[in-house]
C-alpha positions as CSV (number, residue, x, y, z in Angstrom):
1,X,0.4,-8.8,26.2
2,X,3.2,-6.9,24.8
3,X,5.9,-5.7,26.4
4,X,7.1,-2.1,27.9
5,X,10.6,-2.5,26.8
6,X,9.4,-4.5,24.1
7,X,7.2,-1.2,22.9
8,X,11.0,0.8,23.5
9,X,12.8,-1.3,21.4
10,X,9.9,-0.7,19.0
11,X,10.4,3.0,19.0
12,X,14.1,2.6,18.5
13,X,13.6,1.1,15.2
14,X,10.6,3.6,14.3
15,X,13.1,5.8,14.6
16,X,15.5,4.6,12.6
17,X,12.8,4.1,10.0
18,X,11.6,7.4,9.7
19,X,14.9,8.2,9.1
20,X,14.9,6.3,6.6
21,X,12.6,7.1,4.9
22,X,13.3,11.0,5.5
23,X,16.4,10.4,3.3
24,X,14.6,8.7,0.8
25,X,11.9,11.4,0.1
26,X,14.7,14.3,0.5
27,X,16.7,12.1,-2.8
28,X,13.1,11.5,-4.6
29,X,12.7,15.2,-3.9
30,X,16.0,15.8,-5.0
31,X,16.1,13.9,-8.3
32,X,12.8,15.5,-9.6
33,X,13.9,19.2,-8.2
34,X,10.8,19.2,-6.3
35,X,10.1,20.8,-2.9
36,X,9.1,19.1,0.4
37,X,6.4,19.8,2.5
38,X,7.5,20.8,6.2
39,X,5.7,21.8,9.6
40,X,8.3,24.5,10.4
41,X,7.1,27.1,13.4
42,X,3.3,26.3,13.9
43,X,2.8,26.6,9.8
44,X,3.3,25.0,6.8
45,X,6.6,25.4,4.6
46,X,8.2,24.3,0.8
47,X,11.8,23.8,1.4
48,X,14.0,22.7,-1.4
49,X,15.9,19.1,-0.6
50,X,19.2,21.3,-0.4
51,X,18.3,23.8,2.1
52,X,17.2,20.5,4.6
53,X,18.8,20.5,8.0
54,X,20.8,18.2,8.7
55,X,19.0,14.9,9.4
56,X,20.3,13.1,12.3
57,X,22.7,10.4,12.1
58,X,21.7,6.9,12.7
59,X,23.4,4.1,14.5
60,X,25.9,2.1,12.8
61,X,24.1,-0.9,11.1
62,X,25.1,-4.6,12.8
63,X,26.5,-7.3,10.6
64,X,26.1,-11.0,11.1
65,X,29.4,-10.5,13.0
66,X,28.0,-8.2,15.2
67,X,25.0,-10.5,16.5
68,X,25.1,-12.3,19.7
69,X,22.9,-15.1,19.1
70,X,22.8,-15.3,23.2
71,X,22.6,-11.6,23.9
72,X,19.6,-10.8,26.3
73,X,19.2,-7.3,25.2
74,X,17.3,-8.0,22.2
75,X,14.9,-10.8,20.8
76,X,15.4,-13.1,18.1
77,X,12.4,-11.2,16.6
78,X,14.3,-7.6,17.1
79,X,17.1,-8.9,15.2
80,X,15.9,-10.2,12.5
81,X,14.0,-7.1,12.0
82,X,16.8,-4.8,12.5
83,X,18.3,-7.5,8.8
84,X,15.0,-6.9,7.2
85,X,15.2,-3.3,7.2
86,X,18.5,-3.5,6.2
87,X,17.4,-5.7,3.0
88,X,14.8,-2.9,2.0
89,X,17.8,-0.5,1.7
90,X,19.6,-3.7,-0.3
91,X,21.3,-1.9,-3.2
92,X,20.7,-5.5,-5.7
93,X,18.2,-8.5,-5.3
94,X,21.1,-10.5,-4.3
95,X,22.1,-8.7,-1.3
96,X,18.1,-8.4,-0.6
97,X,17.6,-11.8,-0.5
98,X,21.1,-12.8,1.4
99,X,19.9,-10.2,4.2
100,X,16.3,-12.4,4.2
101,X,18.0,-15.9,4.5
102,X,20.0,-14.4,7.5
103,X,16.8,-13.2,9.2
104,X,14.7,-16.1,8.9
105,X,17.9,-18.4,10.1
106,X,17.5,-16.0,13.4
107,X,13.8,-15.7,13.4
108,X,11.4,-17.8,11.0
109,X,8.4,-15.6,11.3
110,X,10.1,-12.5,10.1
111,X,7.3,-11.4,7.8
112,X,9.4,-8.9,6.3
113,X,11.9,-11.0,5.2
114,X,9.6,-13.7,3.9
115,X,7.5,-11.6,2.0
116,X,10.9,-10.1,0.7
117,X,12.3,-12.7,-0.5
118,X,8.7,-14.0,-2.2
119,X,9.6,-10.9,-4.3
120,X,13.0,-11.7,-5.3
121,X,12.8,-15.6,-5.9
122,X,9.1,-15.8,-7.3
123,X,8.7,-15.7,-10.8
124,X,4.7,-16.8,-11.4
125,X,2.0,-15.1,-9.8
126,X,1.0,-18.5,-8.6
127,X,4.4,-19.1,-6.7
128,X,4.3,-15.7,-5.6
129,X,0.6,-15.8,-4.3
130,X,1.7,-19.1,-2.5
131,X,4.8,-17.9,-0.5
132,X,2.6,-14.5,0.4
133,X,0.1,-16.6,2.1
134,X,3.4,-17.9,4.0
135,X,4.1,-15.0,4.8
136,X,0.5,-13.8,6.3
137,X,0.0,-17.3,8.3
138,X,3.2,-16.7,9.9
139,X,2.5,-13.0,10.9
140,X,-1.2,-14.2,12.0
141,X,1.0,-17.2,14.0
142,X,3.5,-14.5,15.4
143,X,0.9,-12.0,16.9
144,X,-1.3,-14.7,18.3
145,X,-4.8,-13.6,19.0
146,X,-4.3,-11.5,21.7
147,X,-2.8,-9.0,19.7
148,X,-5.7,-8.8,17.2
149,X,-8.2,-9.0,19.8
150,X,-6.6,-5.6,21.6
151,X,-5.2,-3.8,18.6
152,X,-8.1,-4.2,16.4
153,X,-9.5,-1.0,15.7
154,X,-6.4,1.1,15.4
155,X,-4.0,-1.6,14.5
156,X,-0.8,0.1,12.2
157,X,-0.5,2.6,15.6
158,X,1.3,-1.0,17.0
159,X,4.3,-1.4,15.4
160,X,4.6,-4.6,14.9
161,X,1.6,-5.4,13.2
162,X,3.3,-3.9,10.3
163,X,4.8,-6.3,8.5
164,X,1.7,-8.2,8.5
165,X,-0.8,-5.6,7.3
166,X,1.9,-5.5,4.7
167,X,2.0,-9.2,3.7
168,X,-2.1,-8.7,3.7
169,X,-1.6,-5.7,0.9
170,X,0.7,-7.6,-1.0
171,X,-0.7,-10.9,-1.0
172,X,-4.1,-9.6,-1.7
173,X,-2.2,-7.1,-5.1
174,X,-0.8,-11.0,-6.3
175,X,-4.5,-12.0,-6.1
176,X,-6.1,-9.5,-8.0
177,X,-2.7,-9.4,-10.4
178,X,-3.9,-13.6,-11.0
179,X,-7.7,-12.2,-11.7
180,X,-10.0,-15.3,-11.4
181,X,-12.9,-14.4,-10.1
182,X,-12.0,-16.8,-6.8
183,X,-8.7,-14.5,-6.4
184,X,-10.6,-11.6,-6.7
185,X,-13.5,-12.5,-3.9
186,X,-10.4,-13.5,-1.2
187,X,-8.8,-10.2,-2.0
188,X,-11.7,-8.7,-1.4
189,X,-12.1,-10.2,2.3
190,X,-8.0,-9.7,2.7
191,X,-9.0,-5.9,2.2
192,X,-11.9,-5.9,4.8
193,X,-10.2,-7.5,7.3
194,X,-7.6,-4.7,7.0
195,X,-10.2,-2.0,7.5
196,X,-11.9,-3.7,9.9
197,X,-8.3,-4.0,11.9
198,X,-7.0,-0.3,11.2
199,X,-10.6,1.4,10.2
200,X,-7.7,4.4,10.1
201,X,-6.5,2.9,7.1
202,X,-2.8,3.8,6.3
203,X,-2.5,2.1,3.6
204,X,-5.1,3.6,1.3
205,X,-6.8,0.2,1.4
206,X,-10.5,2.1,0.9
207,X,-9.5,3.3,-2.5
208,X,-8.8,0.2,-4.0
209,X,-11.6,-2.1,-2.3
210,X,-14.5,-0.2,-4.3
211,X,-12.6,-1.1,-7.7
212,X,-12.9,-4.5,-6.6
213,X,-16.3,-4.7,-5.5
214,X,-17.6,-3.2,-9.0
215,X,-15.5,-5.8,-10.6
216,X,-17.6,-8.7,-9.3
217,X,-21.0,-6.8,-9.7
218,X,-21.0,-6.6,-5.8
219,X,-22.6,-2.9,-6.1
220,X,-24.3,-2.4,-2.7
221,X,-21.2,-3.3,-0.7
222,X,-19.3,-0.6,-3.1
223,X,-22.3,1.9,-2.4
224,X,-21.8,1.3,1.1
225,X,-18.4,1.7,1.4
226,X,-18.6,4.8,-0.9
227,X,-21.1,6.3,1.3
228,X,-18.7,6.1,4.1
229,X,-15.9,7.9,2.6
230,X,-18.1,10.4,1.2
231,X,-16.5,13.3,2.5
232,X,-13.1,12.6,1.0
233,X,-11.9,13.8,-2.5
234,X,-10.3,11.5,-3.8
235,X,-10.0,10.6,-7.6
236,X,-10.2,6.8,-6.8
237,X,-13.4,7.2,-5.4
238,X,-15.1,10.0,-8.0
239,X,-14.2,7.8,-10.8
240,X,-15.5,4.7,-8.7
241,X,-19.3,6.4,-8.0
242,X,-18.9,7.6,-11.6
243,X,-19.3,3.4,-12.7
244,X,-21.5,2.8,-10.2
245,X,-24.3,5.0,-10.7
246,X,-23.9,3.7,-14.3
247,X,-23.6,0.1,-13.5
248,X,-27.2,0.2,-11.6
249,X,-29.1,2.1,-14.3
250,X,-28.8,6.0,-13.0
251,X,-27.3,7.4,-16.0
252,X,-28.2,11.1,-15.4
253,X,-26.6,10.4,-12.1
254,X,-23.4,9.1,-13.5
255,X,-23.4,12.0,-16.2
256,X,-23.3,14.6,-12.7
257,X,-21.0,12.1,-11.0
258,X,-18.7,12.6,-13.9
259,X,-18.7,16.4,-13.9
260,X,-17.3,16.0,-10.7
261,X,-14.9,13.0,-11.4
262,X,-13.4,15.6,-13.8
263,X,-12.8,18.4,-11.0
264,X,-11.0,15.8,-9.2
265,X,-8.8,14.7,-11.9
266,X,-9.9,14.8,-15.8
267,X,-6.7,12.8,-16.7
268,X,-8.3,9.6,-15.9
269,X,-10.9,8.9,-18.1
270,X,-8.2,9.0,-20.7
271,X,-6.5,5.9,-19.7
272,X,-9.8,4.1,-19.0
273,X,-11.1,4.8,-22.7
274,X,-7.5,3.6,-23.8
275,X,-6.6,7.3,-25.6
276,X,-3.8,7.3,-23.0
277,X,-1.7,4.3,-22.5
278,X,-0.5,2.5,-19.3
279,X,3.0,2.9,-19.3
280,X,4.6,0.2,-18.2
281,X,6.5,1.6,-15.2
282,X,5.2,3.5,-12.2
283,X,6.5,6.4,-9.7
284,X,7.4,6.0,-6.5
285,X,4.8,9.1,-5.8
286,X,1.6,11.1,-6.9
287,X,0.3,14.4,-6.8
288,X,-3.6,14.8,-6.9
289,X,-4.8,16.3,-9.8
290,X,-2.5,15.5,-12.1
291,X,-1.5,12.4,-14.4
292,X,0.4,10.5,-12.2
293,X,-2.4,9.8,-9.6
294,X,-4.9,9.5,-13.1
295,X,-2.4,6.5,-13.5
296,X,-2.8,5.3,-9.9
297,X,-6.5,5.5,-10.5
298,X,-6.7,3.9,-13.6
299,X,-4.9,1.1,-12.0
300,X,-7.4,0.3,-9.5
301,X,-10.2,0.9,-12.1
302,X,-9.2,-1.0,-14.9
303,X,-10.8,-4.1,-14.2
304,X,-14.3,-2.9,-12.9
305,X,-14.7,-0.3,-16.1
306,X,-13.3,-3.6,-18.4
307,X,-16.2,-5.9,-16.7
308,X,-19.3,-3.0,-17.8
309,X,-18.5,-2.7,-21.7
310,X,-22.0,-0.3,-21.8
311,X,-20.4,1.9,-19.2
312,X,-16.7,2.2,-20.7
313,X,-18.5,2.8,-24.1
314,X,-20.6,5.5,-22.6
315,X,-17.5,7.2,-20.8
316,X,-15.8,6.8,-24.5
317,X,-18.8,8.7,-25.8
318,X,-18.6,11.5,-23.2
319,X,-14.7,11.5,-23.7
320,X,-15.2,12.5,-27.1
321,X,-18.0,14.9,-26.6
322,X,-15.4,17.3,-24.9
């Protein structure tokens, strides 16, 4: 059962997080001279990043110094947290991964910090997949089954499940990143157990679980999963019905499918026929509709449209139709 002023402390450090991450979209926003979206008196504003209010000021940040190892007030667990959200800030990897060591010398099963510092010290997928597993066995250890047995169903709404739905995300992206077909399949259940935990899904987990489903051949478990996000309009998943209907033989199906692929976002299919290359960096952000979320798409498509040669042909074929 978890605690009242456990759940308090838990706020404090939301708080400080959203913060956070306030000042982080107000630079983004800032570098790219791009307005943010506001709720502002009951309606819906764009305000440039210099005419922000001013955001409120945090508490200053603890150093080592500052830590009682005895102090009541606040766990092992708290405190290491409080150095792993310092080591996302960390200006070089060095600092990143000094801030990690400190947290897991106050609190081993700081997910954060070990998934952090997998990051920094990995250098072959296979290393990297390794220490994320780490990583998810000790958040799975740390929330004991109680936690997954009341939480499940809307489990990022409890705080700290966080860093373990986040361990789950990344060590699932190393699995898919290593691509045997055994990676792929335990990726896939890594993602189903996230939906079937947080069938919310804040992480966007449903638009990349189709790509992976087409890219074993596993076509009725895409359909399903399709089916239930039907309502949404999202590129990931237009593109992903456009492959299917292919994949099991409905061709005129695929040719409508793709009609409406291309209201959603017509940059895509010109990465996925190769007359637009990857580039080999990525933004921080996307905006629907236009080419960076093509890229995002394209991404999580790659590897289904590479395993149907027919289908990327055809798509080539349409492509050039134009």
């Amino acid at each position: 059962m978890i605690q009242q002023d456990d759940r308090y402390r838990d706020l404090e450090g939301s708080r400080a997080a959203m913060i956070r991450a306030a000042r982080r979209a107000a630079e983004v926003a800032r570098q790219h001279q791009q307005p943010l979206i506001l709720w502002r008196d009951g309606r819906i504003v764009e305000v440039m990043p210099d005419d922000l209010p001013p955001l409120p000021e945090q508490a200053p940040r603890k150093t080592e110094a500052d830590i009682d190892p005895q102090a009541d007030r606040q766990s092992a667990c708290d405190r290491a947290q409080e150095l792993a959200w310092d080591a996302m800030e960390a200006s070089d990897e060095e600092q990143m991964a000094r801030l990690c060591r400190q947290a897991l010398a106050i609190y081993p099963n700081c997910v954060d910090a070990l998934s952090m510092l997998a990051e920094v010290e990995c250098e072959r997928v296979r290393d990297y997949v390794a220490a994320m597993r780490r990583a998810v066995e000790a958040g799975r250890r740390d929330l004991g089954p109680e936690v997954f047995e009341q939480e499940k169903g809307h489990f990022w709404l409890a705080i700290e499940t966080r860093p373990f739905m986040r361990a789950m995300a990344g060590l699932a992206d190393a699995l898919l990143q290593w691509g045997q077909p055994e990676h792929v399949d335990e990726a896939i259940a890594i993602y189903e157990e996230m939906l079937e935990l947080n069938p919310n899904d804040n992480q966007g987990i449903r638009y990349l679980l189709p790509g992976c489903y087409l890219q074993r051949k596993r076509y009725r478990e895409a359909a399903i999963l399709l089916d239930e996000h039907g309502d949404e309009g999202m590129a990931a998943l237009a593109w992903a019905r456009v492959l299917l209907a292919y994949a099991v033989g409905n061709e005129d199906e695929a040719s409508d499918l793709l009609k409406e692929a291309r209201e959603q976002n017509p940059y895509v299919e010109l990465y996925l026929t190769g007359r637009k290359r990857r580039p080999r960096t990525r933004t921080d952000y996307y905006s629907p509709g236009d080419d960076t979320e093509a890229l995002v798409c394209a991404d999580a498509l790659w590897e289904a449209w590479k395993k149907h040669p027919k289908a990327k042909r055809w798509l080539k074929e349409q492509c050039e139709a134009q």
